[in-house]
MILOGU-850084 format. One record per residue (C-alpha): chain; x, y, z; residue in three letters. Coordinates in Angstrom, 3 decimals. Example, Ala and Ser with C-alpha at 12.3 -4.5 7.8 and 13.67 -1.06 7.14 Angstrom:
// MILOGU-850084
{pt "A",{12.300,-4.500,7.800},"ala"}
{pt "A",{13.670,-1.060,7.140},"ser"}
END
This chain:
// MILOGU-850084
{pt "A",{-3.629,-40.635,-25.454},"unk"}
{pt "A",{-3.355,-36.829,-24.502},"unk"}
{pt "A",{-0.382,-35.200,-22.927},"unk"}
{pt "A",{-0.238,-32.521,-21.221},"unk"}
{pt "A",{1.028,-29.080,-22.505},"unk"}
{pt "A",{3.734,-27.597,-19.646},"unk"}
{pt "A",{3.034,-24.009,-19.632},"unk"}
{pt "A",{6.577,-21.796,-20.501},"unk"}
{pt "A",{8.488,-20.966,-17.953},"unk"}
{pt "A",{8.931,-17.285,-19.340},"unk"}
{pt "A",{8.288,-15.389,-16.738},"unk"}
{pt "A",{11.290,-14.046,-14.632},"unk"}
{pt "A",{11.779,-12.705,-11.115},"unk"}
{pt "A",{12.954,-12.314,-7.920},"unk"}
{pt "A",{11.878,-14.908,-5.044},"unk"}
{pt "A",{12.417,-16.081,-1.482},"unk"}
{pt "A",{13.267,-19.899,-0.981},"unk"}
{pt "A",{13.097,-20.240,3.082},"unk"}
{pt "A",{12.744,-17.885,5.891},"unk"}
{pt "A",{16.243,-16.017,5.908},"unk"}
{pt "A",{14.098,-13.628,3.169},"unk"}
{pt "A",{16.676,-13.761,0.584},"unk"}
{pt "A",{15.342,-12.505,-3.010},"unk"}
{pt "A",{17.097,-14.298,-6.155},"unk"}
{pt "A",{16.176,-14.446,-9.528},"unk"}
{pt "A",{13.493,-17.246,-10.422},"unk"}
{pt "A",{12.104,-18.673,-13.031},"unk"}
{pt "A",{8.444,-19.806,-13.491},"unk"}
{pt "A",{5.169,-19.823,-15.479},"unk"}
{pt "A",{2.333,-17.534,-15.319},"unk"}
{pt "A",{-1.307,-18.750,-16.645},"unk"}
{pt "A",{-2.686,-18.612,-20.282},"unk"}
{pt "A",{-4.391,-14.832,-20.449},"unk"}
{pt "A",{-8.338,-15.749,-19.860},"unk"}
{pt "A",{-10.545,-14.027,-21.842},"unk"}
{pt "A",{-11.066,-11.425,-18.948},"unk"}
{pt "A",{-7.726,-10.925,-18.251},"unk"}
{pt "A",{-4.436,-8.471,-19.112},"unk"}
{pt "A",{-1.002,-9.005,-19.331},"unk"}
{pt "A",{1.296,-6.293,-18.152},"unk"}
{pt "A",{4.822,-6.003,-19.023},"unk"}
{pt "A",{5.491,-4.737,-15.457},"unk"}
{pt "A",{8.018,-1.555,-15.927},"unk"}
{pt "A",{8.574,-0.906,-11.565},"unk"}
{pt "A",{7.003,-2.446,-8.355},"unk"}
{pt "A",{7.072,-0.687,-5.410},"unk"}
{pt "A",{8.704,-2.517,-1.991},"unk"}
{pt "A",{6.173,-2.651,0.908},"unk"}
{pt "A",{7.242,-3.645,4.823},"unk"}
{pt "A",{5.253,-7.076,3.520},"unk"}
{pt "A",{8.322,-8.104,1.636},"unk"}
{pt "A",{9.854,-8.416,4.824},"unk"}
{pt "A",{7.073,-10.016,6.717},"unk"}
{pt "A",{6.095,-12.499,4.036},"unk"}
{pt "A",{9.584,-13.479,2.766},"unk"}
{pt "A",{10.932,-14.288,6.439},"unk"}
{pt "A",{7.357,-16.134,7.390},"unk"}
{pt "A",{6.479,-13.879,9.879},"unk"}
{pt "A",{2.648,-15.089,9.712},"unk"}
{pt "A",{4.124,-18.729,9.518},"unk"}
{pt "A",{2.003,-19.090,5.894},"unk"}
{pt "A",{4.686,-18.621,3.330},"unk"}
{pt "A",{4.783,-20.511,0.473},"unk"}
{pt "A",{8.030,-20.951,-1.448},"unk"}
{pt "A",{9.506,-19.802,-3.274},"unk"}
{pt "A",{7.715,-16.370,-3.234},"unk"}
{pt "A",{7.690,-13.946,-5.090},"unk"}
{pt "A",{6.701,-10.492,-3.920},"unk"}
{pt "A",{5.758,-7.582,-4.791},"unk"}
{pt "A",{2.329,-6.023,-4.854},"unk"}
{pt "A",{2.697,-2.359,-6.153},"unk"}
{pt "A",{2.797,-2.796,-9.652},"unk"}
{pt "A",{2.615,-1.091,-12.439},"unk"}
{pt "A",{3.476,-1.682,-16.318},"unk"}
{pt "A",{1.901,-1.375,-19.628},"unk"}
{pt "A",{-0.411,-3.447,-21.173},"unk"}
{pt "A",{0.789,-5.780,-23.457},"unk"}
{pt "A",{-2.205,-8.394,-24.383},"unk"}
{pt "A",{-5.829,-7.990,-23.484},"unk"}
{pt "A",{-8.040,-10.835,-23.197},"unk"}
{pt "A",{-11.411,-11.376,-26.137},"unk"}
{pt "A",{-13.918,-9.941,-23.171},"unk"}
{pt "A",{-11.849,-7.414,-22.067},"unk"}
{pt "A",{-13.197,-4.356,-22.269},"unk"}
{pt "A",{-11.625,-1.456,-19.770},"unk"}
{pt "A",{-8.280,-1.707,-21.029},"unk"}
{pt "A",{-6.053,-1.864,-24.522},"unk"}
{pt "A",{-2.881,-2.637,-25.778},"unk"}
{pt "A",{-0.477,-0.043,-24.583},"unk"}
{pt "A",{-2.424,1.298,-21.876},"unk"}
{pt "A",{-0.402,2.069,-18.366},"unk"}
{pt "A",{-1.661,0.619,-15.462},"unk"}
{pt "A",{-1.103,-0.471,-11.825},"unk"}
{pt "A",{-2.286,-3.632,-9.865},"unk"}
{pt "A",{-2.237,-3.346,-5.543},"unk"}
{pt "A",{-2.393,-5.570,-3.178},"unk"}
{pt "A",{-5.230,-8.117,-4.420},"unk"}
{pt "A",{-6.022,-10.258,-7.633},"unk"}
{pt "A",{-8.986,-11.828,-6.881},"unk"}
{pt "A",{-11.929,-12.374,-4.861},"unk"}
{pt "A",{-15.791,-13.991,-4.831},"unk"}
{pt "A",{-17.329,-10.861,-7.038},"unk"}
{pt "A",{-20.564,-11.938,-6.074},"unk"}
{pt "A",{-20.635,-10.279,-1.976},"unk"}
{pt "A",{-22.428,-7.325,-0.753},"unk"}
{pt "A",{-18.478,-6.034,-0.305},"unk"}
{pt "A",{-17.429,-6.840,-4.080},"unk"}
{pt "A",{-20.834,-5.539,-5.044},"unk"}
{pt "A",{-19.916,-2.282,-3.556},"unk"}
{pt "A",{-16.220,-2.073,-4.890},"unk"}
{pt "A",{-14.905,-3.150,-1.349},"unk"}
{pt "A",{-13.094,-6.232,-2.709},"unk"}
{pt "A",{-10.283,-6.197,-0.149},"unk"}
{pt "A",{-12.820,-7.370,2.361},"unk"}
{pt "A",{-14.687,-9.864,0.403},"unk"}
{pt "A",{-16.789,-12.127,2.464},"unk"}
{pt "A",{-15.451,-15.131,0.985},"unk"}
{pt "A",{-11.795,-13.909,1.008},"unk"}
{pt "A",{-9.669,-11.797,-0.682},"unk"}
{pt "A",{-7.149,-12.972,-2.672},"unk"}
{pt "A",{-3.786,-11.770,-2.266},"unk"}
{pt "A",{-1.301,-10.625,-4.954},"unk"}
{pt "A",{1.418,-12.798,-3.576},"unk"}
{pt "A",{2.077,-15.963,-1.200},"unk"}
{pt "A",{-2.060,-16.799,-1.535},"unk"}
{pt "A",{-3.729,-19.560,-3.063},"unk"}
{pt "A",{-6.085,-18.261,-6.021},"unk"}
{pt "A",{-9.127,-20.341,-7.141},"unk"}
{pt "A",{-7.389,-22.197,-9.486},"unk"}
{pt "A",{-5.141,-23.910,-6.930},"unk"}
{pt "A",{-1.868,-22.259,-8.186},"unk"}
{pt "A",{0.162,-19.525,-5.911},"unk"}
{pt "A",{0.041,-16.318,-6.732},"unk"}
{pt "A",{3.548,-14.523,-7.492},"unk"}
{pt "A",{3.761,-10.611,-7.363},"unk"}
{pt "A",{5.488,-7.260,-9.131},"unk"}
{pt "A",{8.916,-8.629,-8.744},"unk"}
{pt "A",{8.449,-9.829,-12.213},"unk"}
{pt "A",{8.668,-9.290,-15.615},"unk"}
{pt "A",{5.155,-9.286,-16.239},"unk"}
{pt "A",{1.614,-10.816,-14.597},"unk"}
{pt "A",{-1.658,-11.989,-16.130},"unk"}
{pt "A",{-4.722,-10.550,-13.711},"unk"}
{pt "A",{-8.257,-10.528,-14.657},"unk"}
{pt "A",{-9.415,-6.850,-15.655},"unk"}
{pt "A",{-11.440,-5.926,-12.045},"unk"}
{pt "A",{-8.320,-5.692,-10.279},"unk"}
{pt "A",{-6.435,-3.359,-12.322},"unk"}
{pt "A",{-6.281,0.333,-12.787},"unk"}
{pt "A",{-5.824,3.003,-15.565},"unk"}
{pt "A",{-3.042,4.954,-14.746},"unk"}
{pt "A",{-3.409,8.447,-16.502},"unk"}
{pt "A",{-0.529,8.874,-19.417},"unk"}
{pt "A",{1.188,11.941,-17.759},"unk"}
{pt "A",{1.735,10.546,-14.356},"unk"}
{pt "A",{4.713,9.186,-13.987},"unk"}
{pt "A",{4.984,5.150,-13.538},"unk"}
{pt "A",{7.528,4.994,-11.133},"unk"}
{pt "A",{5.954,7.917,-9.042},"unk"}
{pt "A",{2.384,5.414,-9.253},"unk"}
{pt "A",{3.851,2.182,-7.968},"unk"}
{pt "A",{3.399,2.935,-4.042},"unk"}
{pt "A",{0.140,4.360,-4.600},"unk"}
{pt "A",{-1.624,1.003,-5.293},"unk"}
{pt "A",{-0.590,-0.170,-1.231},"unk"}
{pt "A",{0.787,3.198,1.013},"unk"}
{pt "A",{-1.541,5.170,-1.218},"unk"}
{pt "A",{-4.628,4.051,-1.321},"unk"}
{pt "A",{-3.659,2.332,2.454},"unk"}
{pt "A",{-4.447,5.932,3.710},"unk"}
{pt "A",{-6.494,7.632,1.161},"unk"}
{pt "A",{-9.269,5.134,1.930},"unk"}
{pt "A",{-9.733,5.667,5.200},"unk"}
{pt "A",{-9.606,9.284,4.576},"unk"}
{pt "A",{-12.334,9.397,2.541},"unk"}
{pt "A",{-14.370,6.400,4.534},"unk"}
{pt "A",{-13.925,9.141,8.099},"unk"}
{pt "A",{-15.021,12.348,5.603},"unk"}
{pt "A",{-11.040,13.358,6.306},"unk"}
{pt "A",{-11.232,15.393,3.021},"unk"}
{pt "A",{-13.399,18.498,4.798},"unk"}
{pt "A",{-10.989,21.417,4.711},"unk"}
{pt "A",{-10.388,23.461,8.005},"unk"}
{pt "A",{-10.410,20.408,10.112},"unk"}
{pt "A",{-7.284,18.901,11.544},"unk"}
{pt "A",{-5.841,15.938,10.862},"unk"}
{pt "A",{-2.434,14.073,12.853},"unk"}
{pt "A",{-0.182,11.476,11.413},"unk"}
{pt "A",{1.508,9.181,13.396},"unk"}
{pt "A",{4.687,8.229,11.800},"unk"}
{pt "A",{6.553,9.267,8.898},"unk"}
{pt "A",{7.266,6.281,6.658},"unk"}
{pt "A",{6.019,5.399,3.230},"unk"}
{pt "A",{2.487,5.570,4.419},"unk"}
{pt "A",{2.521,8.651,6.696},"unk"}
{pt "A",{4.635,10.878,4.278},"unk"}
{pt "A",{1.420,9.845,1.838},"unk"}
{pt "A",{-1.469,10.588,5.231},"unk"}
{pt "A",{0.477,14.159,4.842},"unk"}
{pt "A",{0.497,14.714,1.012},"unk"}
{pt "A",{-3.211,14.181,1.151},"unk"}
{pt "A",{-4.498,15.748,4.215},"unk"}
{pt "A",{-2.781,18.982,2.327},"unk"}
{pt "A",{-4.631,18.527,-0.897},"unk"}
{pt "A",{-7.732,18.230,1.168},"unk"}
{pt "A",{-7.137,21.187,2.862},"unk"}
{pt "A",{-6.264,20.376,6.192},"unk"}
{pt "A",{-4.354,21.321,9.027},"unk"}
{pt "A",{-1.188,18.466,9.147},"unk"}
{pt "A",{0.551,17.814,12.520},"unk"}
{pt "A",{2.926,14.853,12.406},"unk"}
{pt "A",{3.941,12.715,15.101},"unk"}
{pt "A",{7.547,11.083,15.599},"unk"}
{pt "A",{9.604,9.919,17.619},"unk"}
{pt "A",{12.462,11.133,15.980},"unk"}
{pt "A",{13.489,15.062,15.936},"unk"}
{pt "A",{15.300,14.066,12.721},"unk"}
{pt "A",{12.168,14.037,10.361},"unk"}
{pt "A",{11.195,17.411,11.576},"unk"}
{pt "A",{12.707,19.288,9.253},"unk"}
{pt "A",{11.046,17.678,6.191},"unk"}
{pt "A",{8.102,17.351,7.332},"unk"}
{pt "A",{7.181,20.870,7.573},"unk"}
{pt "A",{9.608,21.703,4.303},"unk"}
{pt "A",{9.325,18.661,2.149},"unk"}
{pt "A",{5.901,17.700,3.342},"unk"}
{pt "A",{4.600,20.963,4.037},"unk"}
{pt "A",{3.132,19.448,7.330},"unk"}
{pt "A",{1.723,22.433,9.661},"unk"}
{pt "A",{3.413,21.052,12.621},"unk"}
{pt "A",{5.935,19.020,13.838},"unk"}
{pt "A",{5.555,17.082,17.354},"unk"}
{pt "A",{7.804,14.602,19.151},"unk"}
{pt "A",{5.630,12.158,20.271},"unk"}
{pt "A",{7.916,11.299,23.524},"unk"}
{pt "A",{7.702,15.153,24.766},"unk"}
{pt "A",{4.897,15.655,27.057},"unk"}
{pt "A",{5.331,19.326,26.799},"unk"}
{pt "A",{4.316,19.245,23.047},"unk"}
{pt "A",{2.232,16.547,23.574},"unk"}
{pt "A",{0.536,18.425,25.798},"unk"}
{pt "A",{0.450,21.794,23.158},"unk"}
{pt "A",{-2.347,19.639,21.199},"unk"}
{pt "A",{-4.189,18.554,23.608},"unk"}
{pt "A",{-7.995,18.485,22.301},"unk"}
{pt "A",{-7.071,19.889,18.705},"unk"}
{pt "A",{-7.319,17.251,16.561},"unk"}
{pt "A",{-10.295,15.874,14.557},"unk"}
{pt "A",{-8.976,12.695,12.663},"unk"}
{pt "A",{-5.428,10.779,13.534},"unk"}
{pt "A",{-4.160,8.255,10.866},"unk"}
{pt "A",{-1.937,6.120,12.984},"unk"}
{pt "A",{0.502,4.414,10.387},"unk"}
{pt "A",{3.149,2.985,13.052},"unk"}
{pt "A",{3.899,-0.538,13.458},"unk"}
{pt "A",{5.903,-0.314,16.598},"unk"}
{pt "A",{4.287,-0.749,20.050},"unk"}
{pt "A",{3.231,2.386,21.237},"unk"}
{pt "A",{0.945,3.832,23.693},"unk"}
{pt "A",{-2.417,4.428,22.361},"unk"}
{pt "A",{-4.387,6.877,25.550},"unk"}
{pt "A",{-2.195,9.647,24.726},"unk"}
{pt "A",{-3.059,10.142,21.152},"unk"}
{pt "A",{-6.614,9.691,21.956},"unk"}
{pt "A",{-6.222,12.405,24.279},"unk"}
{pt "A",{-5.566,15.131,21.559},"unk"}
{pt "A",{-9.071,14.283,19.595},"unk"}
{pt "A",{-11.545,16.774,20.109},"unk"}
{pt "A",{-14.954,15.166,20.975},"unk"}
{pt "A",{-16.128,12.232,18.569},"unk"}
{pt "A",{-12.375,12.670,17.011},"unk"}
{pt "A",{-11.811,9.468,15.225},"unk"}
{pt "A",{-8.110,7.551,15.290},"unk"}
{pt "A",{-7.817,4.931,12.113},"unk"}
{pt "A",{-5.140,2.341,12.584},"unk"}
{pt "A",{-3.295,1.445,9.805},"unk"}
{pt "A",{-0.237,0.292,10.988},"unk"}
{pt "A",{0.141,-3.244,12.229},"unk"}
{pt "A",{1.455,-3.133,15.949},"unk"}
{pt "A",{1.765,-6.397,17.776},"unk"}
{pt "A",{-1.101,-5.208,20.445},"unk"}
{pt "A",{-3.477,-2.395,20.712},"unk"}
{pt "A",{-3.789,-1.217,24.880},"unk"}
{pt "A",{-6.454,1.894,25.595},"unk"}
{pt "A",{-8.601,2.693,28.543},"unk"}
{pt "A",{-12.228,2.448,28.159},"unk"}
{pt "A",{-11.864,6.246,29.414},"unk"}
{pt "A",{-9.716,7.378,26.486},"unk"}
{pt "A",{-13.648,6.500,24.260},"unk"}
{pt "A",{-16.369,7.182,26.112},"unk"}
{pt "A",{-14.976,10.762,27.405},"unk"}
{pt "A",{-15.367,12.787,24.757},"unk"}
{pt "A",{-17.649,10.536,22.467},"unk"}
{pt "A",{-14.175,9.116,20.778},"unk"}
{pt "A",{-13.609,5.888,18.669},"unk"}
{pt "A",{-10.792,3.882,16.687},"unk"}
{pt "A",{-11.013,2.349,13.301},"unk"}
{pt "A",{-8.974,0.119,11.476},"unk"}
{pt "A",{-8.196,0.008,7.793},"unk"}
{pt "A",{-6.826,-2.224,5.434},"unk"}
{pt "A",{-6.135,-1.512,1.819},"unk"}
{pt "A",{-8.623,0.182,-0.246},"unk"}
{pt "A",{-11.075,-1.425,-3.268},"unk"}
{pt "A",{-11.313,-1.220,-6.317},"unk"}
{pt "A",{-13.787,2.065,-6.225},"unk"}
{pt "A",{-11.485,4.182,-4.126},"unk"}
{pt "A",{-8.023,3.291,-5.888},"unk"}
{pt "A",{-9.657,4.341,-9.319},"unk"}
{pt "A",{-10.823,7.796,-7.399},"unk"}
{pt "A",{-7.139,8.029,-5.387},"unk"}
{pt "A",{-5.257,7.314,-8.632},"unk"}
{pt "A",{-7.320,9.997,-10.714},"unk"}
{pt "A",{-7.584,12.714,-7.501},"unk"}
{pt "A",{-3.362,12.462,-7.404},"unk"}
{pt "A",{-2.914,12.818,-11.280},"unk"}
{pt "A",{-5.570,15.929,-11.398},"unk"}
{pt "A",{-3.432,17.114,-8.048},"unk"}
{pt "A",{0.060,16.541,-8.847},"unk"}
{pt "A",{0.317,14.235,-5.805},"unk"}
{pt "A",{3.863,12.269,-6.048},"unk"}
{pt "A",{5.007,10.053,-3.562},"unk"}
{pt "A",{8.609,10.689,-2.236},"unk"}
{pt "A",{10.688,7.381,-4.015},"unk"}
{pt "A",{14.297,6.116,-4.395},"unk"}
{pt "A",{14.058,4.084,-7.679},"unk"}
{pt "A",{16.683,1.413,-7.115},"unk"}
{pt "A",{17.615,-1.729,-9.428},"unk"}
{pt "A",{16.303,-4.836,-8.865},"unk"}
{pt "A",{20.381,-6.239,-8.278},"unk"}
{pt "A",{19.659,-3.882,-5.180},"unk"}
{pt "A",{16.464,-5.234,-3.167},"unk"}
{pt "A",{18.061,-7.509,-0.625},"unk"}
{pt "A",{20.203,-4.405,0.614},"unk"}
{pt "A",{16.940,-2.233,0.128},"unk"}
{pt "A",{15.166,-4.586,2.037},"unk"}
{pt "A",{17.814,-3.516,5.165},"unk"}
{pt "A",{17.618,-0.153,4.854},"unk"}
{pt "A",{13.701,-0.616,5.036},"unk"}
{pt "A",{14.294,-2.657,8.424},"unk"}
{pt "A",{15.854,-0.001,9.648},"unk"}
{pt "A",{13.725,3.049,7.757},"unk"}
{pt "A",{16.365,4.363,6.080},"unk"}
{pt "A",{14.509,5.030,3.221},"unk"}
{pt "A",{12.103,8.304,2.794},"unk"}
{pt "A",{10.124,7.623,1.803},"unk"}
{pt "A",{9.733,4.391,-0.487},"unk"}
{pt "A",{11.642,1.971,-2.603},"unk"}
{pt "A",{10.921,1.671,-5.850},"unk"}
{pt "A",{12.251,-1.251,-8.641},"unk"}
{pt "A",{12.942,-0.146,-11.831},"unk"}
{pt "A",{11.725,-4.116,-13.290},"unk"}
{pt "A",{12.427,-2.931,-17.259},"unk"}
{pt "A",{15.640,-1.516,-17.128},"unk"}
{pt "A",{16.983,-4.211,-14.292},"unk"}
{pt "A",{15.300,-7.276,-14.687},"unk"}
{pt "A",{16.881,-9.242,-17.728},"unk"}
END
């Protein structure tokens, strides 16, 4: 007779048990490391708007409890016999996937995140094993070597936890739409934990920055903090009307419903606007595309490809994002202040020094 071996439950975090969101610690079992896989003793995980979507079922596919958590980053504690990218000690960040078919003309070309037989999630997803995966708001996490990245020693961990979603979220797109030409002009629709990132990068490339918001109140940092060339207030037709025509790319990182034939109105001819935030509808005219030779793009996360390029291009630039490192005691308040962006420009979780 054989019996089966339980696997420890020695892993411990931070999940949701129903809909109201709440985060409390958990504990559970991660798998055996595979011989392709790492183990990271996570050190902080960054906290996305999908901790409130997921937690509180907003897609009605939540699987509890969850734990979230998808900007993660850590140190390498136990490599697996085939493993040969990474070594004990080595720092290093896993985003917003953990899996996916490998075998795709999209996996084949580092696009992972749009695998043709589905990605697999880093939390709240079922991987091909059958078991859920659980995210960053952990103490550690076994993932197979693809789907994590070298972090270079000298850039700070905490500082490269929101690269792996609001990062490379932006940056891919960027590079996809050739947004990295200096001279041209690029405008960023909202100021959150992905726009203030749209900004930082469309400065190392050399562009000129306009930001878009409905609130006067981020003016001032983003032309001080940010360095943004302009500031606009996206409910003043006056200054709406100022940029009429000026702008070559838009990277449109609002989730609220807003109106999309005005923006399209201030590309110049075959201007391109990539959506990256997740409002509930999008509403153009035909017009506001086929005058002037126009078009809109969407963008999800990046692969594996770009995120190695993003992660090296902000170490070699000294490209930080703006963070409020917070203990993990702290998330379900953080969580509020995110609801109501009171944050700038991202949460961070300090998992070593909070998670016990």
């Amino acid at each position: 007779m054989s019996s089966e071996i339980t696997p420890k439950e020695d892993c411990l975090g931070y999940a949701a048990r129903d809909p109201s969101g709440f985060l409390s610690p958990f504990q559970f079992s991660r798998r055996a490391i595979g011989i392709d896989d790492i183990s990271i003793s996570i050190t902080h995980c960054g906290v996305c708007y999908a901790e409130v979507v997921w937690t509180r079922n907003k897609f009605g596919d939540a699987k509890y409890p969850m734990v979230p958590g998808h900007e993660i980053v850590g140190v390498v504690k136990e490599v697996g016999s085939n493993v040969k990218g990474f070594k004990v000690g080595d720092h290093v960040g896993v985003g917003t996937y953990v899996n996916s078919c490998r075998d795709c003309e999209y996996c084949n070309d580092g696009f992972e995140v749009y695998c043709s037989k589905g990605v697999i999630f880093t939390y709240n997803h079922v991987d091909v094993d059958g078991t859920v995966t659980r995210g960053g708001f952990s103490t550690y996490i076994v993932v197979h070597e693809r789907y994590c990245f070298q972090i270079p020693k000298d850039y700070p961990l905490a500082s490269a936890a929101p690269l792996l979603c609001a990062g490379i979220t932006v940056y891919s797109p960027m590079i996809r739409h050739k947004m990295n030409q200096p001279g041209k002009s690029l405008g960023v629709i909202g100021l959150g934990g992905l726009g203030h990132m749209a900004v930082k990068f469309g400065k190392a490339f050399g562009l000129n920055v306009t930001v878009f918001s409905t609130s006067i109140s981020k003016k001032d940092e983003a032309l001080n903090l940010l360095e943004a060339d302009k500031f606009v207030v996206s409910s003043n037709e006056q200054e709406m009307l100022e940029v009429s025509k000026s702008l070559d790319f838009i990277i449109d990182t609002a989730s609220g419903t807003h109106p999309f034939d005005p923006y399209m109105s201030l590309l110049k001819t075959s201007g391109v606007l990539v959506l990256v935030g997740a409002p509930t509808e999008v509403k153009l005219s035909p017009g506001s595309l086929i005058q002037g030779m126009k078009s809109i793009s969407g963008s999800a996360a990046g692969g594996t490809k770009d995120t190695r390029e993003m992660l090296d291009f902000c170490a070699k630039n000294k490209i930080y994002p703006e963070i409020e490192v917070i203990p993990i005691q702290y998330v379900n308040e953080a969580i509020e202040r995110l609801i109501k962006r009171d944050i700038k420009y991202r949460f961070v979780i300090d998992i070593e020094n909070s998670l016990k």
